[in-house]
C-alpha positions in Angstrom: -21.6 -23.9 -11.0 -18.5 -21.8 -10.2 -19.9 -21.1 -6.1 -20.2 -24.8 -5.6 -16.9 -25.8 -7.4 -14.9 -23.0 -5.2 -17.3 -23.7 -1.9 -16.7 -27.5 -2.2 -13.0 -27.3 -2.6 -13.4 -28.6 -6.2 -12.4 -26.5 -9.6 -14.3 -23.9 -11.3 -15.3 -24.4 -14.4 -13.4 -24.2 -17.3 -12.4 -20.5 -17.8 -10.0 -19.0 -14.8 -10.4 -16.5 -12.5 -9.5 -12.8 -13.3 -7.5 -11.1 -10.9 -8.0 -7.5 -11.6 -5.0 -4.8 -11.1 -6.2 -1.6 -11.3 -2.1 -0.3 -11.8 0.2 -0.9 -14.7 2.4 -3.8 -14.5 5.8 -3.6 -11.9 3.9 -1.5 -9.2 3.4 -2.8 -6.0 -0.4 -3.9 -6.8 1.0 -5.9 -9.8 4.0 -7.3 -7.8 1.7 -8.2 -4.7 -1.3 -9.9 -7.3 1.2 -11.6 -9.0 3.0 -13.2 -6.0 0.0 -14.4 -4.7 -1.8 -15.4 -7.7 -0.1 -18.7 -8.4 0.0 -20.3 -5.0 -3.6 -19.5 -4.5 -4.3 -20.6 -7.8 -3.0 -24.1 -6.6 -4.9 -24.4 -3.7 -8.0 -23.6 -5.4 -7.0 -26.5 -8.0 -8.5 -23.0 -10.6 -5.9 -20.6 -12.8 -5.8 -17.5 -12.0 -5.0 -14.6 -14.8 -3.6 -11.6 -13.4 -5.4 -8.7 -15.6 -4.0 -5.4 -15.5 -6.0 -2.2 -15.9 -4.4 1.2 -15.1 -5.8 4.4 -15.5 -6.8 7.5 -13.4 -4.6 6.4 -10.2 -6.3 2.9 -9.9 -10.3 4.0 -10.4 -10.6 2.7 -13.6 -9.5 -0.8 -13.1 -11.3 -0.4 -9.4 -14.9 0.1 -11.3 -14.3 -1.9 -13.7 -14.2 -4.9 -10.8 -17.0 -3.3 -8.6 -19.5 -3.9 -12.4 -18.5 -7.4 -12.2 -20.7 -10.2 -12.1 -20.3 -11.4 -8.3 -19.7 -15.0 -9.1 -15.9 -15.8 -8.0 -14.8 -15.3 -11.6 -13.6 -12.0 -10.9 -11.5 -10.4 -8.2 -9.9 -7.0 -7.3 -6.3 -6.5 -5.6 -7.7 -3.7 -3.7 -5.3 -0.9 -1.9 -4.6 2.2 0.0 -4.9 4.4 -3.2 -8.3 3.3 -4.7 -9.9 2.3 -1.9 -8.4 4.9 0.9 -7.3 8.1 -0.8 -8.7 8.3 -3.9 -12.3 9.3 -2.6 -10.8 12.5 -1.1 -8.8 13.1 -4.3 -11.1 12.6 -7.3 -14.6 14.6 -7.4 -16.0 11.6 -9.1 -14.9 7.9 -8.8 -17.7 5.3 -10.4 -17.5 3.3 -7.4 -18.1 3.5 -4.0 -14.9 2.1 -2.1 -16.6 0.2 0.9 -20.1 -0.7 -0.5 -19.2 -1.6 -3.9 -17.1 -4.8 -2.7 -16.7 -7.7 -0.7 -14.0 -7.5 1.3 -12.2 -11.2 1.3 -8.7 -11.2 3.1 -6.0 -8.5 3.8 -2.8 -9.8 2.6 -0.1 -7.4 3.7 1.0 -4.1 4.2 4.0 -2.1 3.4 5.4 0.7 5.6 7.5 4.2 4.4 10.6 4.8 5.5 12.4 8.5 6.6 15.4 8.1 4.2 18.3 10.9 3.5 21.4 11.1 1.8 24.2 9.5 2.9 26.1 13.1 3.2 23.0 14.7 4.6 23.7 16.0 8.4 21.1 14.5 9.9 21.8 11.0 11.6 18.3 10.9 13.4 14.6 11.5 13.3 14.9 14.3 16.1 17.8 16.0 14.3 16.2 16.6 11.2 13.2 17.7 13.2 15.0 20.3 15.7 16.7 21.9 12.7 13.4 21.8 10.5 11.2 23.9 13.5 14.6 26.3 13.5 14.5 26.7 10.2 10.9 26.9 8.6 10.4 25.8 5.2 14.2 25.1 4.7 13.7 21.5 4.0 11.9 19.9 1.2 11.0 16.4 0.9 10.7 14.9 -2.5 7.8 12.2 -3.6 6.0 10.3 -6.4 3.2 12.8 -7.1 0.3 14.9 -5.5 -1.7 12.7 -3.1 1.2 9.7 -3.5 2.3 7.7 -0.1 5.4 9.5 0.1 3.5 13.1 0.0 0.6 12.2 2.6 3.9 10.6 4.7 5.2 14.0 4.6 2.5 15.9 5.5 1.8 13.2 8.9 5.5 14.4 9.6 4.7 18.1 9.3 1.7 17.9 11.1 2.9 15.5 13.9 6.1 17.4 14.5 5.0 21.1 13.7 7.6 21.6 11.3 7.2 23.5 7.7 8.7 21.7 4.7 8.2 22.0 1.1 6.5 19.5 -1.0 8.5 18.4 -4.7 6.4 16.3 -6.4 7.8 14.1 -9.2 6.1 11.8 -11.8 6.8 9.1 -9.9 8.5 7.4 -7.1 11.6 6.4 -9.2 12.6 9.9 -10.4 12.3 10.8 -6.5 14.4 8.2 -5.1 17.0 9.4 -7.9 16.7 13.2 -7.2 17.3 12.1 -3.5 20.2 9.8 -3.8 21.8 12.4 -5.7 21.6 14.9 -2.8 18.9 17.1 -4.9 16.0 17.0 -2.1 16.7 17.0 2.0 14.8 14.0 2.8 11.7 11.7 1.3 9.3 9.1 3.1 10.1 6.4 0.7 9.1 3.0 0.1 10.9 -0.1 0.9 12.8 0.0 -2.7 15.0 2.8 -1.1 16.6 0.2 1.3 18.8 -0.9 -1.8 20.6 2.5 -1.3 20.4 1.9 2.1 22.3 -1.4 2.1 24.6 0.1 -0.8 25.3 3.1 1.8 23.9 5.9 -0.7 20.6 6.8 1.5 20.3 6.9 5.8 17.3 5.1 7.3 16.3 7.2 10.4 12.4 5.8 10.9 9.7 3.8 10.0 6.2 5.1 9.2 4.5 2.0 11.3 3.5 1.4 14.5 6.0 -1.6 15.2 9.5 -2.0 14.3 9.4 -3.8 10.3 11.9 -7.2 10.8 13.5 -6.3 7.8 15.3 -3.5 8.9 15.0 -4.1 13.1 17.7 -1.3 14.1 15.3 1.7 12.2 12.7 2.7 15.4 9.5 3.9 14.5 8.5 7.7 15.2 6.5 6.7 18.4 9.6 5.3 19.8 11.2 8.7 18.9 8.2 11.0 20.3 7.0 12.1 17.6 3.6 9.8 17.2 1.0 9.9 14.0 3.4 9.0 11.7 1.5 5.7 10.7 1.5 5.0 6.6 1.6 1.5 5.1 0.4 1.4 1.7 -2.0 -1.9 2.5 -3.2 -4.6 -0.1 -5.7 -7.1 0.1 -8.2 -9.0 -2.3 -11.8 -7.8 -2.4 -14.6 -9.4 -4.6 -17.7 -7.4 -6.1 -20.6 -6.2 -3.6 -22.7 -9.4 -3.1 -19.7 -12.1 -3.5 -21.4 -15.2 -2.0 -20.4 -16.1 1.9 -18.9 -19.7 0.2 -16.9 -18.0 -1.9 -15.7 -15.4 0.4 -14.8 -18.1 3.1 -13.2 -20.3 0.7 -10.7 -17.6 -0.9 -10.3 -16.3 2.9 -9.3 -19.6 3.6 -6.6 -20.6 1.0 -5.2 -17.2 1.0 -4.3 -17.0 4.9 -2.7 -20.9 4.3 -0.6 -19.4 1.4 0.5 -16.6 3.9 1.9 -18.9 6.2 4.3 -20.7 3.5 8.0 -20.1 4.4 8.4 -19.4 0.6 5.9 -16.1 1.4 7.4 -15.3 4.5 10.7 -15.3 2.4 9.5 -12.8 -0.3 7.4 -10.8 2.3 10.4 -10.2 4.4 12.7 -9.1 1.4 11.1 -5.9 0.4 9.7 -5.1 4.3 6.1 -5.8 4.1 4.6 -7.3 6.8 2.0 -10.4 6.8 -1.9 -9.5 7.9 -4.1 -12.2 7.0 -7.1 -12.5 9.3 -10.9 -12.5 8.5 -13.1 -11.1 6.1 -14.9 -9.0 8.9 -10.9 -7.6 9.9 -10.5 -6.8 6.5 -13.8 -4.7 6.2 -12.9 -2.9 9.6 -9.9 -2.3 8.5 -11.0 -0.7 5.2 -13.3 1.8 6.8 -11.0 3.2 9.6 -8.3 3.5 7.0 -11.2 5.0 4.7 -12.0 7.5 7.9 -8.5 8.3 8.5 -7.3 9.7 5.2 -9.8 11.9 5.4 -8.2 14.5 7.9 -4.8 13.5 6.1 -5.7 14.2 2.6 -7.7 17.4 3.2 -4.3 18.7 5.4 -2.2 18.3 2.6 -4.6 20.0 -0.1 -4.0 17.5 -2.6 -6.7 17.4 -5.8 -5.9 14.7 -8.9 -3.9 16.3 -11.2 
């Protein structure tokens, strides 16, 4: 049976477990699944087939997962999107984000970061703030669609500061960052991919959108430290298993996963694109899940985003 083989510490069955991405492949969701897929896989002594299935900004590869048969053979890379946004986005979604899963183990999390060009004028957080209540609707901030990270950042910024910016939305993160390196838009909320330009000296880091300082870039202080709290986005990841995933099963992957985050070759990878290590129970992870559930609400309804 595949709950005793997993329970026991033995191997499933022959066929492997599917790891469902509900994003295409090179995404953070794919990049995450992928990283932890193998290592897992080997302290499980079971493959582990990372199965991509994009479509309608993760829902179809989430419902997909929440049908499944709730036996260990298939699991969900769940995130913010899906499981946090998406219900405030999408009139319909096939699934319901809390209810329809198991939560099993949050694996990491991944903050924004206040980024401008190098030749912008602002060299802090506060500066670009002051001249943005001066100057209303002056500044625009760029991002990788309606309802993406990078927009709901901005709108935590406009609300938490009282400033007026205008929203360009792009079809996708990369066109952003480009339109922004090239000195097009003022400023973006951007993730950790934007600290290449950083390092290269094309783009100025002037916050992070988490409540603690991110150890891989220790000199950027967060917007509490600057006074200008409620600035908290990081885009979160962490597996789930179909409502009704047994207890041995849960504990088991719970288990494993948390040893795998604690490998220095993790800690290694985590720490080179600024995502910070979580782990913890699955009764954290469920927590977790519905304040960040309850807390897009307010954010998502401010900005007026609907799926395109």
């Amino acid at each position: 049976m595949a709950l005793a083989g997993l329970a026991q510490a033995q191997t499933y069955p022959s066929k492997p477990i599917r790891m469902i991405v509900p994003f295409a492949p090179g995404g953070g969701v794919d990049t995450t699944a992928r990283m932890i897929s193998q290592p897992l896989a080997e302290r499980l002594g079971q493959p582990i087939a990372v199965e991509n299935r994009a479509g309608a900004g993760g829902n179809v590869g989430t419902e997909l997962a929440a049908r499944e048969k709730p036996d260990g053979y298939a699991l969900l890379m769940g995130s913010l999107s899906p499981h946090s946004v998406n219900p405030y986005l999408y009139s319909r979604l096939g699934f319901d984000p809390i209810k329809s899963f198991t939560p099993i183990v949050l694996l990491w999390t991944v903050p924004n970061i206040l980024v401008v060009p190098a030749a912008s004028r602002f060299n802090s957080a506060q500066e670009l703030v002051a001249y943005a209540k001066a100057n209303p609707g002056k500044l625009n901030f760029g991002s990788g669609g309606v309802g993406s990270s990078q927009h709901l950042s901005g709108v935590m910024l406009s609300t938490a500061a009282k400033i007026d910016m205008v929203h360009v939305a792009f079809k996708g993160a990369g066109p952003a960052g480009t339109a922004l390196v090239a000195g097009h838009l003022d400023l973006m909320l951007d993730t950790p991919p934007a600290l290449v330009h950083v390092a290269a000296g094309r783009l100025k880091a002037l916050a992070v959108t988490s409540k603690s300082r991110n150890p891989a870039i220790p000199n950027v202080p967060t917007f509490d430290e600057l006074g200008i709290p409620g600035v908290y986005m990081e885009v979160w990841y962490g597996i789930v298993g179909p409502a009704g995933t047994p207890r041995e099963i849960v504990n088991r992957v719970n288990k494993e996963a948390n040893a795998v985050l604690q490998t220095p070759e993790i800690k290694k990878r985590i720490l080179e694109f600024a995502a910070q290590i979580r782990g913890g129970t699955p009764e954290e992870f469920e927590q977790f899940m519905i304040s960040e559930l309850k807390r897009f609400a307010d954010v998502v309804k401010t900005s007026g985003a609907k799926a395109e």
